[in-house]
C-alpha positions in Angstrom: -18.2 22.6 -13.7 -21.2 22.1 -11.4 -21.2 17.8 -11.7 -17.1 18.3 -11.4 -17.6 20.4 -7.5 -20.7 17.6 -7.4 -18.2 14.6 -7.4 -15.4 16.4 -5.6 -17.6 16.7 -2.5 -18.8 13.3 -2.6 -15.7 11.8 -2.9 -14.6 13.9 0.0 -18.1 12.7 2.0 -17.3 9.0 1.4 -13.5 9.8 2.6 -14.5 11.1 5.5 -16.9 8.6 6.3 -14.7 5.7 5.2 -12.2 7.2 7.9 -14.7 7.4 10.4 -15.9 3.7 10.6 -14.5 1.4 12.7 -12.2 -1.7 11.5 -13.5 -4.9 12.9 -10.8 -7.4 13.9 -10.3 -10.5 15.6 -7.7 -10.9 18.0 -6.5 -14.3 19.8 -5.0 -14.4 23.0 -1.3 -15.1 21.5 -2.0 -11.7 19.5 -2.7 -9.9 22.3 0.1 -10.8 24.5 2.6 -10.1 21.3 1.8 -7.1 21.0 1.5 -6.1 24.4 5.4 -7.6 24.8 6.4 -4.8 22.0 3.8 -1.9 22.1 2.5 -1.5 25.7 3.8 1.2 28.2 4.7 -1.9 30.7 6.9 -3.2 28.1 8.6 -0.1 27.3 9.3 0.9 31.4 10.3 -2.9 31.5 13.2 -2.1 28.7 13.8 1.3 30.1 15.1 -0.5 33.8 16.9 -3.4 32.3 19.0 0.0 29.8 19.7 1.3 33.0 21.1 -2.1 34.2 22.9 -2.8 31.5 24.5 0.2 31.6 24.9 0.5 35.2 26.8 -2.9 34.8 28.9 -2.0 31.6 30.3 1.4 33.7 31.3 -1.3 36.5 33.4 -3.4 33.9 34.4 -0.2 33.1 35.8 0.5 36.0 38.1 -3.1 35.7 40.2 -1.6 32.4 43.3 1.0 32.3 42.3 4.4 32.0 43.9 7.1 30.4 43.6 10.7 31.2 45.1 14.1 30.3 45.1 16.6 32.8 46.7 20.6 32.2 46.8 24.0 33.4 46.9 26.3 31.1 47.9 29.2 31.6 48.2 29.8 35.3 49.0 33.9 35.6 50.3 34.8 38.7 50.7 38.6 40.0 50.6 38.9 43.9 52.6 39.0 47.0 53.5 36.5 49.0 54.9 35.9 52.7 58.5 35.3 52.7 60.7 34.4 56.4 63.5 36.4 56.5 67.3 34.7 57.7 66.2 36.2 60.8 63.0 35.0 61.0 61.3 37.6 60.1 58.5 37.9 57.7 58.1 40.2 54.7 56.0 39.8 51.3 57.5 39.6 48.3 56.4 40.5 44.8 55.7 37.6 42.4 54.7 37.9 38.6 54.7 34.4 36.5 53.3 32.7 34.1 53.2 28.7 34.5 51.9 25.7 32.5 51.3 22.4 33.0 50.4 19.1 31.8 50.4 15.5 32.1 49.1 12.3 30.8 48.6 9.2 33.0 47.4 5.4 32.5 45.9 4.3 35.4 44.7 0.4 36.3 42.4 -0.6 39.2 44.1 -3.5 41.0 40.8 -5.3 42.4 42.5 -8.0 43.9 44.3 -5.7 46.3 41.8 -2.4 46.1 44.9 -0.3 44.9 45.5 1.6 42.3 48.9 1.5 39.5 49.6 4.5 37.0 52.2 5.2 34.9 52.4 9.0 34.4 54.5 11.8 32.3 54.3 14.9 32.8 55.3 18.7 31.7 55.6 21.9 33.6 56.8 25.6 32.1 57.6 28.5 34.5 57.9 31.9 33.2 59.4 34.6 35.2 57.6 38.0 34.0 60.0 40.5 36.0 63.4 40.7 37.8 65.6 38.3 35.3 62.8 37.2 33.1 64.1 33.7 32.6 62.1 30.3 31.6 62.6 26.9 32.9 60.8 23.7 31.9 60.7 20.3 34.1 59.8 17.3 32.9 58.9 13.5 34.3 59.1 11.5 31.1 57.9 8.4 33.0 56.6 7.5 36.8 55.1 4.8 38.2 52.8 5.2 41.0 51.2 2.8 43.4 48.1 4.2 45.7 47.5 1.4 48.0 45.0 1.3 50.9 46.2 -1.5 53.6 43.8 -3.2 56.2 41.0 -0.6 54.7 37.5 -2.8 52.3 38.3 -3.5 49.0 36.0 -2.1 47.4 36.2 -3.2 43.9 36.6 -6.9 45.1 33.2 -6.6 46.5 31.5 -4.8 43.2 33.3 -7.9 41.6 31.0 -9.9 43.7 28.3 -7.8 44.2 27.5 -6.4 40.7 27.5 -9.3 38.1 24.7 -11.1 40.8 23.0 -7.5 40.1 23.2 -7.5 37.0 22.1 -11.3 36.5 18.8 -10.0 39.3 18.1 -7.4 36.6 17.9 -10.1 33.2 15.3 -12.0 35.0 13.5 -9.1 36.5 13.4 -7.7 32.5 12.2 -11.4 31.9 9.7 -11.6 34.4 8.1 -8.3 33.8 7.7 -9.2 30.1 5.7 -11.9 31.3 4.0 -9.9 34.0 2.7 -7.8 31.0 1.5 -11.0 29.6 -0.8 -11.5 32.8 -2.0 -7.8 32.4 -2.7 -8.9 28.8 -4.6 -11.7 29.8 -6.7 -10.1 32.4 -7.8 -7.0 30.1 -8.2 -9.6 26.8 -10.3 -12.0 29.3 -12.3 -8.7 30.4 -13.5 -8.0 27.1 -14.2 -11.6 26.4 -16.3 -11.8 29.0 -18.0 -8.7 28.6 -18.5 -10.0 24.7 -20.0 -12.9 26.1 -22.5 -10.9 28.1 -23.8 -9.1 25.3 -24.5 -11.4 23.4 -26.4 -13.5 26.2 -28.3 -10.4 27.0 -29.0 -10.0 23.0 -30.2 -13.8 22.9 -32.1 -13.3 26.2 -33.9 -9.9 25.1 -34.9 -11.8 22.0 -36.1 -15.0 24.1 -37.9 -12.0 26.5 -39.6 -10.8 23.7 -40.9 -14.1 22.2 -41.9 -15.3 25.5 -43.8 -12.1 26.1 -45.8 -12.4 22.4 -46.5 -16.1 23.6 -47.9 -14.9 26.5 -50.3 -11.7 25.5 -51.5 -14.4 23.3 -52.0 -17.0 25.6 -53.6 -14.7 28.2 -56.1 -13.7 26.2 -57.3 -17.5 26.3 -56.8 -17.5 29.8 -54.4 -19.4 29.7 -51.8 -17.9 32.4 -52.4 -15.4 34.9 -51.9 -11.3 34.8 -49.3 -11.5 37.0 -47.6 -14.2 35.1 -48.2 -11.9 32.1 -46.3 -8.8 33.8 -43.3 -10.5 34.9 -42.8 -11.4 31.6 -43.3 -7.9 30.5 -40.7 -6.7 33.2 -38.0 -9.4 31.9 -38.1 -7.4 28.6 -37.3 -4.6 30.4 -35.1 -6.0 32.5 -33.2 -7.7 29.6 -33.2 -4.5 27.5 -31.2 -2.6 30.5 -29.0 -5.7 30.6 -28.1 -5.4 27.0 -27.4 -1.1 27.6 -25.1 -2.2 30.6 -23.3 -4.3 29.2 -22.9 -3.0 25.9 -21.1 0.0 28.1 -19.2 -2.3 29.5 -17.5 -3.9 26.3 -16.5 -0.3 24.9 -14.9 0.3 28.3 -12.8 -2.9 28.3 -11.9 -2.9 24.8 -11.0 1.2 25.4 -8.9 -0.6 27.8 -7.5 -3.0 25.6 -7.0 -1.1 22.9 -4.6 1.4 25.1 -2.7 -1.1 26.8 -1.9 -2.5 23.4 -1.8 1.3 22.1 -3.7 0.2 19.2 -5.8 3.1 17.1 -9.2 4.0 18.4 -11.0 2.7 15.2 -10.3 -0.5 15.6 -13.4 -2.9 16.9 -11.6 -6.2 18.7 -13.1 -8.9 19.1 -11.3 -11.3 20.9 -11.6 -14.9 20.2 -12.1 -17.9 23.1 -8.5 -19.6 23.4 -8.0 -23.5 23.9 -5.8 -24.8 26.9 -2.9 -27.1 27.1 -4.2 -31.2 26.7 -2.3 -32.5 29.9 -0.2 -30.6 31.3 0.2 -31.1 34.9 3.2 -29.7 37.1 5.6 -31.3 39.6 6.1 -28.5 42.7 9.9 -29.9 42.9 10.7 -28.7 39.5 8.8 -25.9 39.2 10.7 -24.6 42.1 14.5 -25.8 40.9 13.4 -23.6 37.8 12.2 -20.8 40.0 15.4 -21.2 42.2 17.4 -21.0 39.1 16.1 -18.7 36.8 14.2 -15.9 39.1 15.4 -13.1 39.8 14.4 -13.6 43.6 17.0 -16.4 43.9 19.5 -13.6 42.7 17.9 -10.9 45.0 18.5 -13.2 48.2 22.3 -14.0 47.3 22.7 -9.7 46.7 20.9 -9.1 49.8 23.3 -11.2 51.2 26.7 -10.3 49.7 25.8 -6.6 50.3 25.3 -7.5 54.1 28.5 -9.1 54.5 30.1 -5.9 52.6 28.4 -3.5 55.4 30.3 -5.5 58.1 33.8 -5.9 56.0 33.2 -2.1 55.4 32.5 -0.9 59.1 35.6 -3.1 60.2 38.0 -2.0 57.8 37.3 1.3 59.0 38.0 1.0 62.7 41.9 1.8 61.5 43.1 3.3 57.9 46.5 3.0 56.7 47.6 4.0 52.9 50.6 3.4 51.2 51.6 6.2 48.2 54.7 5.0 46.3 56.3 6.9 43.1 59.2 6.0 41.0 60.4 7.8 37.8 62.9 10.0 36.3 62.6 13.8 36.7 65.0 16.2 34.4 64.9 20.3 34.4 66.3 23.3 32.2 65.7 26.8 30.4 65.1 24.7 27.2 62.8 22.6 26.5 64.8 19.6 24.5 67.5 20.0 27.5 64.8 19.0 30.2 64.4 15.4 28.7 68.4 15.0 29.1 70.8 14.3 31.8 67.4 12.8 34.3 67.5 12.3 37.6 65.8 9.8 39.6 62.7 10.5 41.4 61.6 8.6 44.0 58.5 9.2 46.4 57.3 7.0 49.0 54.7 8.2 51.9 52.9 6.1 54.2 49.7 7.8 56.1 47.8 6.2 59.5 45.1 7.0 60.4 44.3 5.2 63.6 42.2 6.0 66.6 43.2 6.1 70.2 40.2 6.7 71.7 36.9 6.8 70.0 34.7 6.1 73.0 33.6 2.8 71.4 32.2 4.7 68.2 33.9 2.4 65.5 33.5 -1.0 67.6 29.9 0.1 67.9 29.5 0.3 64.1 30.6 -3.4 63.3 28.3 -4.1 65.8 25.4 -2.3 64.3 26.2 -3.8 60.7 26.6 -7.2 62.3 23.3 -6.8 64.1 21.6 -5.9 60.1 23.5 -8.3 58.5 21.6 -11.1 61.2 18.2 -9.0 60.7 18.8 -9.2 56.8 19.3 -13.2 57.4 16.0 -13.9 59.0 14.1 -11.9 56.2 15.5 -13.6 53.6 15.1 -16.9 55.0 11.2 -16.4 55.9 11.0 -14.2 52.3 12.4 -17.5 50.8 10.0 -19.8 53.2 7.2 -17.3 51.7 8.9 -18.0 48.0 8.3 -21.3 48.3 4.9 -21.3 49.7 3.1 -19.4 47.2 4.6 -21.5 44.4 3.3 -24.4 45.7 0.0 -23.0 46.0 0.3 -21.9 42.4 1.2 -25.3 41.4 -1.6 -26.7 42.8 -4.0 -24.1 41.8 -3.0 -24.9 38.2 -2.9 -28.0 38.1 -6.4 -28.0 39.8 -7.8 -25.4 36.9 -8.4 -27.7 34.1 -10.7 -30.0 36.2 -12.6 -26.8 37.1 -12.3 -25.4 33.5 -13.6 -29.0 32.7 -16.5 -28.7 35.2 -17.7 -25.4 34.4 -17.9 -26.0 30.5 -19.4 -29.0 31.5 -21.9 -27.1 33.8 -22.6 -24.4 31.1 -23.6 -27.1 28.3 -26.1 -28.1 31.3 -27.8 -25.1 31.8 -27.9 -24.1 28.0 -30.0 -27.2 27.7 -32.2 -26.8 31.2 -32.5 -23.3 29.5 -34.1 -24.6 26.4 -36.2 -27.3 27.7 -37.8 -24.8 30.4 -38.4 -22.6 27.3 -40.2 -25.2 25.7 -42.1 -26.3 29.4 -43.2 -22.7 29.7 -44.8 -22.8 26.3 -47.2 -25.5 27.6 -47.7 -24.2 30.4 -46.2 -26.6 32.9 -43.7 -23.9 35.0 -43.8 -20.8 36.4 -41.9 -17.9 35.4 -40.1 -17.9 38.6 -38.6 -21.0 37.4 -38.0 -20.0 33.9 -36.5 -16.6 35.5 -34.0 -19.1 37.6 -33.0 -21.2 34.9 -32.1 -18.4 32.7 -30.1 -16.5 35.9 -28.0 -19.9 36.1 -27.6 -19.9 32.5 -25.8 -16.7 32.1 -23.9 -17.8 35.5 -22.7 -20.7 33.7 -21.7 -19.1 31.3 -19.4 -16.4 33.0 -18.4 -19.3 35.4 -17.0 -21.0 32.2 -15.0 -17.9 30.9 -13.8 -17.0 34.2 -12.3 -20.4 34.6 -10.7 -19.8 31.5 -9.4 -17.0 32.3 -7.8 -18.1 35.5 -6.1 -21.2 33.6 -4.2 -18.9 31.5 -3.4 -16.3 34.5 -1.6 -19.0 36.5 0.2 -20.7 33.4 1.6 -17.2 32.7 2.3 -16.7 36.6 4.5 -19.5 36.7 6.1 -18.7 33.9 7.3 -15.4 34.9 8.2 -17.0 38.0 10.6 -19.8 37.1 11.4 -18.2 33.3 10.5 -21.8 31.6 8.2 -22.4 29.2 6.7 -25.5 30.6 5.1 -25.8 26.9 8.5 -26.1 25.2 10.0 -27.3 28.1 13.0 -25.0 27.2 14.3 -21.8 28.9 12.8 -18.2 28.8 15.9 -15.9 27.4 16.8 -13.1 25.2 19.4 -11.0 23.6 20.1 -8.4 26.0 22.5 -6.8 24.2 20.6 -6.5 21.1 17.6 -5.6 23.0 19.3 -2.9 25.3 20.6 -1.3 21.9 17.7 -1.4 19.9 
């Protein structure tokens, strides 16, 4: 029984333990940015807007189809008294006590080319008297047609016609775009803990370099060989390098904490992120970069919104300087004590009203409106036009930028294979004695500088290939178009 309890609790001790250590995995860049497109917060507020797009843009083709509704009171109990005028003119109240129902059904169809609306209606209503004679009647409109028309007012729907789809088109590539904008903030925390790798492990190879040096030196100073000073500035570098190593050991659990929670991956897990390659020869052309960009971004579909919304203030603000509707209803209409007899012997029923609404004197308040929405819609012209001027100005820069990167990424590997070797051979110098430690100091400050120059480049290569890609939605290594399934995505 005792060995039994024995093994329990070890089994549980190596359990725990086992749960305890950390997983160590490699993760490209590619990895990264896949999962960050599925798992990070970015992603999911990026999927959250375009849902509210998508649906935003289905209740507006909504709005486009018949639609049928069912409207009814019942009961409606009446016991009061009302004012009735007298033959004489007089006024008196009268008792009333009733019961009444009603109901009615009615298909109703936006016009959008005229901004009316057409319904075809039926309709029941019961009237029970609950004193005096105590009689019923029922009246029934077994079928109507009715016509609400505004004239010289907006059309309303013919603008969302216009306006919407371009919204809705503006909202894909914003969805698009921030996908790849999580992409960037992939690269930036993925290149963060790459670099921050990198410095710990210069610092380990430079504490072990420091602490060779140093044995090299108590040695050779106690042949007199190199001075005491020379001696304690190699003594400092070990401490020097040993703080190194603390800070930026700190520094790579912060950025892979970071990592790991924009890619909400599980605490345990120990990344370590691997040194991607770039494209062999790609170089951009600003003139199609920018048809892309003018094609697919959802700034180009911002601007022509902007616009159309403009236009609609002004249409608005004039059709509102005089209102005129025109109500129209045509139908049968039948009436009796009994129900089957109110859908026999129908009469016609005919209604037509037309309202104004038109001012005499408004002191200029209306006129003053088109004005004011005319005056915007020029003020929302110019910003577009420098917005676009801007647009088009930071792409180029971009371009160029890019296209400039894989010299400088070729310059700065370059330059670190340089100082790796200056490194060594001063190494080797100082053993002999022929430099200083002030020069072996330098050449192991430019070799870690190198270094980080070489990985910064890096990173910048990938943060501007990803920038134009969520700018012009085009995969410039596929040469093929950035898309999706909305609708599968938005009902996911």
């Amino acid at each position: 029984m005792k060995k039994s309890v024995i093994t329990l609790l070890s089994i549980i001790g190596l359990s725990v333990s086992a749960t305890g250590q950390s997983l160590q995995r490699a993760i490209t860049l590619d990895e990264a940015i896949r999962i960050a497109r599925v798992q990070s917060v970015d992603a999911a507020v990026a999927l959250n807007e375009l849902k509210t797009a998508y649906w935003e843009y289905r209740t507006f083709r909504a709005d486009l189809l018949p639609e049928m509704n069912f409207t009814a009171t019942a009961p409606n109990y009446s016991k009061s008294y009302n004012t009735y005028q007298q033959e004489d003119g007089a006024y008196t109240f009268v008792r009333n006590n009733y019961l009444q129902a009603s109901g009615g059904i009615s298909i109703d169809q936006n016009i959008w080319f005229t901004g009316g609306t057409i319904s075809l209606n039926t309709s029941l209503d019961f009237l029970k008297q609950l004193s005096f004679d105590k009689t019923s009647r029922f009246m029934s409109v077994p079928v109507a047609l009715t016509l609400n028309q505004p004239i010289f007012g907006v059309n309303n729907i013919k603008w969302n016609r216009r306006i919407e789809p371009v919204r809705y088109k503006e909202a894909k590539a914003a969805f698009l775009s921030a996908t790849e904008e999580v992409t960037m903030t992939a690269i930036n925390y993925f290149f963060n803990l790459l670099l921050a790798q990198e410095n710990v492990q210069v610092a380990k190879q430079n504490l072990e370099n420091a602490n060779k040096l140093h044995e090299v030196a108590k040695a050779k100073r106690k042949m007199g060989q190199i001075s005491e000073n020379d001696l304690l500035q190699l003594e400092l570098n070990v401490l020097n390098a040993r703080s190194t190593l603390t800070e930026n050991e700190s520094a790579l659990k912060s950025n892979m904490f970071k990592l790991r929670s924009f890619l909400a991956l599980g605490e345990n897990e120990e990344l370590e992120p691997t040194v991607p390659q770039t494209f062999e020869g790609v170089q951009l052309n600003y003139s199609t970069v920018l048809e892309k960009a003018l094609a697919n971004n959802s700034f180009a579909h911002n601007i022509r919104r902007r616009q159309l919304q403009a236009d609609y203030e002004v249409a608005k603000a004039k059709g509102d300087m005089r209102q005129i509707s025109l109500y129209a209803q045509v139908g049968y209409t039948g009436m009796d004590a009994e129900f089957g007899n109110a859908y026999q012997h129908l009469k016609d029923n005919q209604i037509v009203e037309i309202g104004f609404r038109i001012p005499i004197l408004d002191w200029g308040k209306r006129r003053g409106k088109v004005k004011v929405a005319e005056s915007n819609r020029e003020v929302t012209e110019s910003r577009l036009r420098q917005e676009t001027m801007n647009f088009n100005q930071n792409l180029f820069i971009l371009v160029e930028q890019f296209n400039n990167q894989l010299t400088q990424l070729q310059i700065a590997d370059e330059a670190d294979g340089i100082a790796q070797k200056r490194y060594k051979t001063n190494v080797e110098t100082f053993m002999i004695g022929k430099i200083s430690t002030l020069d072996l100091n330098d050449s192991q400050s430019r070799k870690d500088e190198a270094r980080q120059r070489h990985i910064t480049q890096l990173f910048y290569y990938w943060y501007y290939y990803y920038q134009l890609r969520s700018l012009t939605l085009w995969d410039f290594s596929n040469n093929t178009n950035i898309d999706a399934d909305f609708e599968k995505i938005v009902k996911q």
